[in-house]
N, C-alpha and C positions, 0 to 999 in steps of 0.2 A: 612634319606637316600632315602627313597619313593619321595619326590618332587628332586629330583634331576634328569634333563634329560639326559636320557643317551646318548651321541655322539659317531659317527661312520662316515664310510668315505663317504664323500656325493655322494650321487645320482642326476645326472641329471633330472631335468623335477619339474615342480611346484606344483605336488602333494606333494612331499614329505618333501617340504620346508612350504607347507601348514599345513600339519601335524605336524611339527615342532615348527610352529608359534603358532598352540594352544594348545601345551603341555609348550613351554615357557612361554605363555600369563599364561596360568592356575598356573604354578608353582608363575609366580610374582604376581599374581592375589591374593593370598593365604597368600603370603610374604608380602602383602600391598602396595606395590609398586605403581602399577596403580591405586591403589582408588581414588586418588587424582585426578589424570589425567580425568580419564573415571566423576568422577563427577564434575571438570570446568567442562569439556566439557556437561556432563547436564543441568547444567548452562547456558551455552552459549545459545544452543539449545532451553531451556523453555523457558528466556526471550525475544527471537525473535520471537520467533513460536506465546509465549502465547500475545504477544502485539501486533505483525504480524496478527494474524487471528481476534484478536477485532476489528483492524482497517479495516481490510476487511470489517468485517460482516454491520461495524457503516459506512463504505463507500457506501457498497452497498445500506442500508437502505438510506442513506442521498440522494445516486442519485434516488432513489425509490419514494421519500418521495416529491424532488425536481422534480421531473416528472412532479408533476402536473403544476409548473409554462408552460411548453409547451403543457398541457394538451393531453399528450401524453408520450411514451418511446422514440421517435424518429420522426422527423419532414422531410417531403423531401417538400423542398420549392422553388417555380421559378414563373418566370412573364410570362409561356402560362400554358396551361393545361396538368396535364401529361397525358401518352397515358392508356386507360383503362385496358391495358394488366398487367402494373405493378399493379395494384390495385388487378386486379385477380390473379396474383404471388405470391401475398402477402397473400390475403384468401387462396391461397393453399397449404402454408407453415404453416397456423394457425396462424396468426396475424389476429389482431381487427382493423380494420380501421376506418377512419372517414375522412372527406374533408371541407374545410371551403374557401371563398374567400373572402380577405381585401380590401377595396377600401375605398375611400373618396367621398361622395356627398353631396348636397342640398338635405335635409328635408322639408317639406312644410306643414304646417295647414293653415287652414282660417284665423287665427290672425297672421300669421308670418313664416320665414323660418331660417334654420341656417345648416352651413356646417356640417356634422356629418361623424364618424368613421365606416363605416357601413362593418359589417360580414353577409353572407348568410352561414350557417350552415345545414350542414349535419345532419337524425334523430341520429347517433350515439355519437355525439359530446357532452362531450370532452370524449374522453378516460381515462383520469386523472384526479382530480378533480371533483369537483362539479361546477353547475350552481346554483345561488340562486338570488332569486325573490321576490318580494313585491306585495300587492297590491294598496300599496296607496304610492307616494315620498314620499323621504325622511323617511321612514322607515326601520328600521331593516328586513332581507329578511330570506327566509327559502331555503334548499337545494330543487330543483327542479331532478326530473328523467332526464327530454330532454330540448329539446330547442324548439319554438314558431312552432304552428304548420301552415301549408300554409293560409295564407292570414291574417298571424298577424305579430304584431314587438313589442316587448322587447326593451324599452329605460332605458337610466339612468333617474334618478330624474333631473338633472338640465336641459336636452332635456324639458321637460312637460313644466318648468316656462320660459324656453326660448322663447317655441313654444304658451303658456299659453292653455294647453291642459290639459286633465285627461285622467284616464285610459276607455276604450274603446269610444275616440275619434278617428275619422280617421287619417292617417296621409300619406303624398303623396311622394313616392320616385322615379325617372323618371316617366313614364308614367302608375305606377299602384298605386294601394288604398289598404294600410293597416288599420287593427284595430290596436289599441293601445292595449295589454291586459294584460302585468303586465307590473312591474319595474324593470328591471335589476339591481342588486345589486354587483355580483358579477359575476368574469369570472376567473378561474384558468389562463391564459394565457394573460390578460389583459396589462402586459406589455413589451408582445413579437409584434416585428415591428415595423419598422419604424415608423418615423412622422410623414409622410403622412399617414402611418394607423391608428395613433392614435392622430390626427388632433383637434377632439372633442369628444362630447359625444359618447356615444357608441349606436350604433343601429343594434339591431339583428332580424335578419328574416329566414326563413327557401332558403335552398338553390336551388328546384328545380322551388320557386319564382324569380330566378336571371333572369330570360332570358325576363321575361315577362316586368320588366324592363326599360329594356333597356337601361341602364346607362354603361354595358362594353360594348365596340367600340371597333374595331382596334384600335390601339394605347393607350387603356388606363392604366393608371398606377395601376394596380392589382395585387396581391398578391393570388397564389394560394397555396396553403398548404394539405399537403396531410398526417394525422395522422396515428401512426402506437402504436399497445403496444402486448407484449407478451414475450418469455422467452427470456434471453440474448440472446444464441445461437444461435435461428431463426433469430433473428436482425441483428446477427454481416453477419450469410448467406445472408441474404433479403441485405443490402446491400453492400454485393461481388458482387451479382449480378446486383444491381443497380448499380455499378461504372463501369460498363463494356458498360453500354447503356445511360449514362447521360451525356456523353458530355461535362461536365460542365456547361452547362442549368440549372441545378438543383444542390440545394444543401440537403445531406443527414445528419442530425446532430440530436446529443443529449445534455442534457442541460449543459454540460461541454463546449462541443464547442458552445453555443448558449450565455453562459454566463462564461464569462472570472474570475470572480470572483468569481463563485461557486468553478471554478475548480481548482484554485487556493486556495481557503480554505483549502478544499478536500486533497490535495499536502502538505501545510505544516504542517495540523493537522499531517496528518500519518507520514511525515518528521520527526515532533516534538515527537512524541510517539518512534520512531525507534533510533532517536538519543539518546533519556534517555533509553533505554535498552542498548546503547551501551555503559554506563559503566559498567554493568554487565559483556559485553563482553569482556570489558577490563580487570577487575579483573580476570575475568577466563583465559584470555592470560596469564598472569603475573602467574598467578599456573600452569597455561599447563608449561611454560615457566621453571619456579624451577626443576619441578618435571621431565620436558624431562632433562634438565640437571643433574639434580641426579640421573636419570636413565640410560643414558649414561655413566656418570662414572663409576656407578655400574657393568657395562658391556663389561666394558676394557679388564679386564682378563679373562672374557665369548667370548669374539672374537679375544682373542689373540690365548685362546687352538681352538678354529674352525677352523682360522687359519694356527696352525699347523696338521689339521687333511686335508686341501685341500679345505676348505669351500673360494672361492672368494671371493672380494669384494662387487662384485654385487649380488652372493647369497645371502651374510650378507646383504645388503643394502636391499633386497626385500624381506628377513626374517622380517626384522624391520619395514618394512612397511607392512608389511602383518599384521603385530602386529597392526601398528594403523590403519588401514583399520578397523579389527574388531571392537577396540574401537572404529571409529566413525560409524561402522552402530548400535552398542548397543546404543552409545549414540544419536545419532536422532532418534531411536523408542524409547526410554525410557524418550528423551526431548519430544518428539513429543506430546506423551501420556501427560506430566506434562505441557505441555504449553496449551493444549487443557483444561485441569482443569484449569490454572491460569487465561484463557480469562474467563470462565466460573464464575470463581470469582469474574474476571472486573465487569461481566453484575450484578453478583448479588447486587454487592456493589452498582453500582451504578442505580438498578432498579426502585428506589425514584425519579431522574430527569430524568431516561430515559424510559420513555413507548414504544415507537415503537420496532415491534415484528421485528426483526432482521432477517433477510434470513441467509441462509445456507452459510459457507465458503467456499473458494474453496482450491486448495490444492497449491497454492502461498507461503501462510503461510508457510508451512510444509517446503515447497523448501525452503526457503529464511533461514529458521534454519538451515538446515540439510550445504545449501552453508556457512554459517556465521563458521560452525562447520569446515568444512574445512578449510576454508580460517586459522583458529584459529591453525588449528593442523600444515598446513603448515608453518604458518608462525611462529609459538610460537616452535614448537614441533621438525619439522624436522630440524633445523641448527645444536644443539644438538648431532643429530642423526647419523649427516652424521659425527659427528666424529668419531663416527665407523670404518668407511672405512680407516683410518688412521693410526689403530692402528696395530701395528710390532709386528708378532707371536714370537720375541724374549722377549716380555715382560711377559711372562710365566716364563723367567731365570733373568727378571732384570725390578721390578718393576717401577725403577727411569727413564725410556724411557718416555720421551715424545712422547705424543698422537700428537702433531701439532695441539693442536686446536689453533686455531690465536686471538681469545678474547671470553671471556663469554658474551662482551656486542653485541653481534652480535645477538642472539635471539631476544635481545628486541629492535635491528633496524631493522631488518627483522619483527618483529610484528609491531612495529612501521608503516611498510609500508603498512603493513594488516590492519591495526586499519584505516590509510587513506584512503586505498581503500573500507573499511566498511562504513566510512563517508561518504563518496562520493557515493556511491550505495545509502545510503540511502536514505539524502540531493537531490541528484542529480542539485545538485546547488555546480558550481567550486567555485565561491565566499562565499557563506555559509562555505563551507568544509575549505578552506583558513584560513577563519574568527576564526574557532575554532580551528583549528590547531596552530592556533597563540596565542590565549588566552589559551592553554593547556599548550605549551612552556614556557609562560608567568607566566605563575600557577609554572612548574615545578622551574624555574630558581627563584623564588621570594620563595618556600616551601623549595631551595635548598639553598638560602643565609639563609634563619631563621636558618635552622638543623645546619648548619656549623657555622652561631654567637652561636647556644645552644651547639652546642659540644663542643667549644671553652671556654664557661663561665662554664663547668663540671672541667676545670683542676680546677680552683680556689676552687668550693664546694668539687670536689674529693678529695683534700688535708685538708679535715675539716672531713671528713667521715669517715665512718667505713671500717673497712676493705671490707667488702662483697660489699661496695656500690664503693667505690676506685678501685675494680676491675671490676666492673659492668663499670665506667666510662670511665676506661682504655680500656677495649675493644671495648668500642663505637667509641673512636676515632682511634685505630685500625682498624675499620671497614668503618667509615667514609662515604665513596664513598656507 
């Protein structure tokens, strides 16, 4: 008699409907009812959250990791110089900078010349990466702090046997005179820019040697680059404000937009991880789904007497949602919390192939459960629900009134269209999402001719059977659908 709430003539205003909502939640809570529900829905939550925030964390390192190919977090690239202000913008928000210019020239020794790919580098270059050097061609090279200091140049090995030079021979680029003083081995960046930048061998010198020169003209085809690295959120600032004064002169990119294929990997990895959580999600609809349904019928003759006490439709209706409101903020703090452990698990298990130290999630993840939880209650939970509002306070005196609900299969086309708009978030590919939609159909309509030839070949064994199995078979095909 204590779990029973007690009813009275309603009150206007949503306190009291809120108060109402958690002495009923607690009575069914007690009676078992919602365990079900409240844990799909944890479900739901954990495998999004907890797969959601791994992909993040291996995203971010991967764009991290991938940096160095621009040997930088961020590139602003054009054919004049940019103006020195932006460079001091940039130091004054706390970004790292560095500047390099790409051209093509004639090299020159005493035995011979050859077209080369020539960089004037800045002392802070690269920001990303390493440079690594040799003393002698054609050997293995070691990482280097900087780049060549004024009045030398850093070739490749094949530049030497081209030019038939060794290391600290002169070497002649427009109208000045370098030393020769290691071997460039490597460059983080070496295959960012065009062909004209990367024409031939590589030749690197320092950049406040460029002028002396003399090889950029008016009109020449150059390459100026202007590096950048620091926290995301400076960058995403640092270029707000560089879109507002660049004209399209320049371009502002990271190694996503630099390289189409990164960022494309990037896409379908997380794609692919989000799509396999989403049967998880499915499973958990199809329980949200039963259990809103059994729940509502439970609750016919609980809103038939509120009914006759003057409770509206729309109080009912916003009692009942008040109800799942709760359950889903319990259930994305309590998925939130389990999906945090289950990424946590990802990394462990797989900390044998994956060494790189991971940065920090952000709180995407979190969103992306907590939206999927919804989506799951709206769509699995509330069709159910609103059969509520349907129900005639004469059926207090006559159980056999039909409620109007107009099918049971309406939950799970109503999910149905949630499960697609889950794909589709996910995917964010119409054709992907298509793809599987049709292969799910495919599955259902080929799982659904087997069950109907096996329920079919049950009359013939059912008639050989015992009685307990004879009836076991008999209500399968009673049930059938």
């Amino acid at each position: 008699m204590t779990d029973r709430v007690p009813l009275q003539a309603p009150r206007t205003g949503l306190g009291m409907l809120f108060r109402l909502a958690l002495r009923l939640l607690w009575r069914d809570w007690r009676g078992g009812e919602l365990r079900l529900l409240l844990l799909a829905l944890i479900m739901a939550v954990t495998s999004v959250s907890g797969i959601a925030l791994f992909t993040d964390r291996l995203q971010q390192a991967l764009v991290q990791e991938s940096a160095t190919m621009l040997a930088a977090d961020r590139v602003l690239s054009g054919r004049q110089p940019a103006p020195q202000e932006w460079m001091a913008e940039a130091r004054a928000r706390g970004l790292r900078t560095a500047s390099f210019v790409g051209f093509t020239s004639m090299a020159f020794s005493d035995d011979g010349n050859l077209l080369v790919a020539a960089k004037a580098v800045s002392d802070e270059y690269p920001l990303r990466g390493t440079l690594e050097a040799a003393d002698q061609p054609f050997t293995a090279g070691e990482p280097v702090p900087g780049g060549p200091a004024r009045g030398e140049v850093w070739a490749e090995s094949r530049l030497l046997s081209a030019l038939r030079i060794e290391v600290g021979d002169p070497v002649y680029v427009g109208e000045s005179t370098f030393t020769l003083s290691r071997v460039l081995t490597h460059e983080p960046d070496r295959q960012q820019g065009g062909m004209l930048e990367n024409a031939g061998p590589r030749l690197l010198f320092h950049r406040d040697d460029l002028q002396a020169t003399g090889v950029i003209q008016p009109g020449s085809r150059a390459s100026y680059r202007y590096l950048f690295a620091g926290d995301p959120e400076s960058l995403e600032a640092y270029g707000a404000w560089l879109a507002q004064r660049t004209a399209g002169e320049f371009r502002f990119r990271d190694i996503r937009e630099e390289s189409q294929e990164m960022d494309e990997a990037l896409q379908r990895g997380q794609s692919f991880l989000l799509l396999g959580s989403l049967f998880a999600v499915i499973l958990a609809g199809v329980a949200i789904a039963l259990t809103a349904r059994r729940y509502s019928e439970r609750h016919f003759d609980y809103v038939a007497i509120m009914k006759t006490l003057g409770y509206t439709s729309r109080q009912i209706m916003t009692l009942y949602l008040g109800i799942l409101m709760l359950l889903l903020v319990a259930a994305v703090m309590i998925g939130s919390v389990a999906g945090y452990l289950v990424h946590h698990s990802i990394l462990w298990l797989l900390a044998a192939v994956m060494p790189v130290n991971l940065p920090a999630g952000s709180m995407l993840p979190y969103l992306m459960g907590a939206v999927t939880a919804l989506i799951c209650l709206l769509a699995f939970a509330l069709p159910p629900l609103l059969a509520l509002r349907n129900v005639s306070p004469l059926r207090v005196l006559r159980k056999d009134i039909d409620v109007g609900v107009r099918g049971r299969w309406i939950p799970y086309w109503s999910g149905g269209l949630g499960v697609v708009a889950l794909l589709l978030w996910y995917s964010r590919d119409l054709v992907l999402t298509a793809i599987l939609v049709a292969a799910v159909l495919a599955m259902i309509a080929l799982v659904s001719a087997l069950a109907a030839l096996a329920l079919r070949s049950t009359g013939v064994a059912g008639s050989r059977a015992g009685n307990a199995w004879r009836l076991a078979f008999s209500s399968a095909r009673r049930r059938r659908h």
